[in-house]
N, C-alpha and C positions, 0 to 999 in steps of 0.2 A: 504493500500500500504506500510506504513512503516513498521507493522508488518511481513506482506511477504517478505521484506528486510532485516529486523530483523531474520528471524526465517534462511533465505537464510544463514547469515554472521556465524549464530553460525553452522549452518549444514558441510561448509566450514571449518569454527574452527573445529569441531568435525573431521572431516575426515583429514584434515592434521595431527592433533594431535595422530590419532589411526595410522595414516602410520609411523609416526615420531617414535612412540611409540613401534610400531610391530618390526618398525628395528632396535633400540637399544635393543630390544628383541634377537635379534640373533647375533651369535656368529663369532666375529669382527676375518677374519685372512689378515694378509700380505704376501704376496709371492714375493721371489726376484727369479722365474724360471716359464717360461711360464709352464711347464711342471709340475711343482707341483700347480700350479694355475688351472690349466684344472684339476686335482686330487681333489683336495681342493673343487671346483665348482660340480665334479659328487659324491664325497662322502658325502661333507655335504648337499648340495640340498640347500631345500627353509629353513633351518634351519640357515645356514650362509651368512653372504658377505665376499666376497672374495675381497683384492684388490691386484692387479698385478702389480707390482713396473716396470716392467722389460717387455715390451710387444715385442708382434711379429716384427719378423726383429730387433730386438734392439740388439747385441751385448755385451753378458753380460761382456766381460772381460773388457770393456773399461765402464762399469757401475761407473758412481762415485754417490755417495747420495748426496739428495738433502735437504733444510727444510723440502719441502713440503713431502716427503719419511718418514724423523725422523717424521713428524707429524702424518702421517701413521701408522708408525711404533707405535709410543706412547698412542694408541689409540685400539690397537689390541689387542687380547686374546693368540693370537699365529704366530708366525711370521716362515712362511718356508724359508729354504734356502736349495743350495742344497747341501754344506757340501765339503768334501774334498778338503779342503782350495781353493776350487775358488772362494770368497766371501772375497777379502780384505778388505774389509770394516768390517767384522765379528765383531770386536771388538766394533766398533762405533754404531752396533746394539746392544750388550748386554747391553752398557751404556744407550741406548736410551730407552730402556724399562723394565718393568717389567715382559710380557708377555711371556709367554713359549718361549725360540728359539730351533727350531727344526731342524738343519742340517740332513736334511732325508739321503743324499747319507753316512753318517759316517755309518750309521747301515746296507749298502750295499756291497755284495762284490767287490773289485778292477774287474773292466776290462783290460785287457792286446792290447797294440801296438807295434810297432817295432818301436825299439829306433832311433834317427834323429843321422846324422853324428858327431852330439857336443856331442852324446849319448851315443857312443859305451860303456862305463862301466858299463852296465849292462852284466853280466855273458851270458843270454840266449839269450842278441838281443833283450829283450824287457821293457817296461818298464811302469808302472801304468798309465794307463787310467781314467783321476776322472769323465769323460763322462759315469755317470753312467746309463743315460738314452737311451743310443744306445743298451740296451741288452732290449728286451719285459717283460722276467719272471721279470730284475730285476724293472719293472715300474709298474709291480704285486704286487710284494712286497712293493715298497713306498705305492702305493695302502692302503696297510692291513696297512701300519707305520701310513699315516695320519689317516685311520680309527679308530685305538686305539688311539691316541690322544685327537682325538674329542670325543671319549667313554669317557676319564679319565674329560674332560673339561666340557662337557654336559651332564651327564648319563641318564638325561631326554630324551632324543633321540638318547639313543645309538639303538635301534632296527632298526631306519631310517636310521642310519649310517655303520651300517653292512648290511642293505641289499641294500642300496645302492655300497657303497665296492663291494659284491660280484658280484651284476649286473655289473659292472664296468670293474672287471677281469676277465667276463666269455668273456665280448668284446675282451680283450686282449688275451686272452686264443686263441680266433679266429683268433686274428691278426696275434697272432703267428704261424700258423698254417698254414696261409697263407704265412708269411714271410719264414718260410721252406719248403715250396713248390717251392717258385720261387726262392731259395737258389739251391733247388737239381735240378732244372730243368736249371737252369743256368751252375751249375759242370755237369751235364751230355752234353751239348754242348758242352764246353769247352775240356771234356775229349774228347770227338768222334772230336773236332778239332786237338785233340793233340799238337805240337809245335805251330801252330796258335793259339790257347786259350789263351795261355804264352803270345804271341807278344799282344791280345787284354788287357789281364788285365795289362800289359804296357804303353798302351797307353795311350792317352791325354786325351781320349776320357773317360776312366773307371777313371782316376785320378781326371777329372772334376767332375764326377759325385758324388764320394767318397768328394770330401770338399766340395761342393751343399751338399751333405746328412749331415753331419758334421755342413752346418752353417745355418741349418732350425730351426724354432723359435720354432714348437709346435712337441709334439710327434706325432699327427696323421700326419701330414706333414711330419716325416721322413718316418713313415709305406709308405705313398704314393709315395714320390720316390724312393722307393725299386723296385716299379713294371718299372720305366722309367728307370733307372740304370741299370734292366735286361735288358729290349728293348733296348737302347741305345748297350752295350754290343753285344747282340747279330745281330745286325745291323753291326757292326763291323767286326764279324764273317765272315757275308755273305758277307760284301765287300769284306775281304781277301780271300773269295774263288775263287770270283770272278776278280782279280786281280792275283791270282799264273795263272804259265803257265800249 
């Protein structure tokens, strides 16, 4: 009986120690952006942990760090952020670790919006968008950013991490495909309502839906209110036709 006690406790030993073991095996990242979190998680696979500083519904602008974040942070191989100085904290991370920091959106191009009334000084009406995750291609290319990273950091599994990558973007590839679909089918309403189209993308109704889209946590959560945003919209439509004399 002791023996079978004995043989139980080191078997226990042994299997904590190989799990403990496997995960310091793999390749430690921090993420302060749901969205390069969810990247980080399909490109590296079961080769990394990911940990997401910054989770769903959390509001990154009012993000302050915490110890337990710097402990995180000091402890990683690679730390994402998403770059175009929305991350005031930035600084407080470089000091915190030694770890690659990788501001993905700097190596992105700007998205453009139309400047707020404190705004007007921009020449065209418009002015840099650092939301660089509201364009599909450009969450394509973070995509390929994190994956050569994790080549440079790992080259033992960079095959895993490229074809993971490319599985990755052919989803996006899809999504976008779909996002321009309900894009043209949305303008083609709009156009065949003519001045009603105008009074719907006015209204409360399209405006709400545009800051819902704006303040979703994950990137497949924007893809999926694009489809309510058109319905919503085009619901609008039909009441306005239904409301002219």
């Amino acid at each position: 009986m002791k023996f079978c006690r004995l043989l139980l406790a080191v078997v226990i030993f042994l299997s904590v120690a190989l799990r403990h073991a496997y995960a310091e095996d793999k390749l430690a990242i921090a993420s302060f952006s749901t969205i390069l979190t969810e990247i980080a998680q399909k490109v590296g696979g079961q080769e990394v942990t990911v940990t997401g500083l910054i989770q769903p519904g959390q509001d990154p602008h009012e993000f302050q760090l915490s110890p337990s974040d710097l402990q995180a942070v000091s402890g990683a191989r690679l730390v994402l952020t998403s770059g175009k100085n929305l991350e005031h904290y930035f600084n407080n991370l470089r000091d915190a670790t030694k770890a690659d920091l990788l501001p993905v959106g700097d190596k992105l191009p700007s998205l453009k919006m139309r400047a707020g009334e404190e705004e007007k000084t921009a020449k065209s009406g418009f002015i840099e968008d650092p939301h660089w995750w509201n364009s599909v291609p450009n969450v394509e290319e973070a995509t390929f950013i994190v994956r050569d990273e994790l080549v440079k950091l790992d080259p033992a599994h960079a095959d895993e991490y490229r074809a993971n990558a490319q599985s990755y973007a052919n989803q996006l590839q899809q999504l976008n495909g779909w996002v321009k679909q309900k894009i043209a089918e949305l303008q083609a309403s709009l156009r065949k309502e003519g001045e009603g189209g105008a009074k719907v993308m006015e209204s409360g109704e399209a405006q709400q839906g545009a800051e819902r889209f704006a303040a979703m946590s994950t990137f497949l959560e924007h893809i999926a209110l694009i489809a309510g945003f058109v319905y919503a919209a085009m619901l609008a439509v039909s009441r306005l036709n239904s409301e002219s004399p």
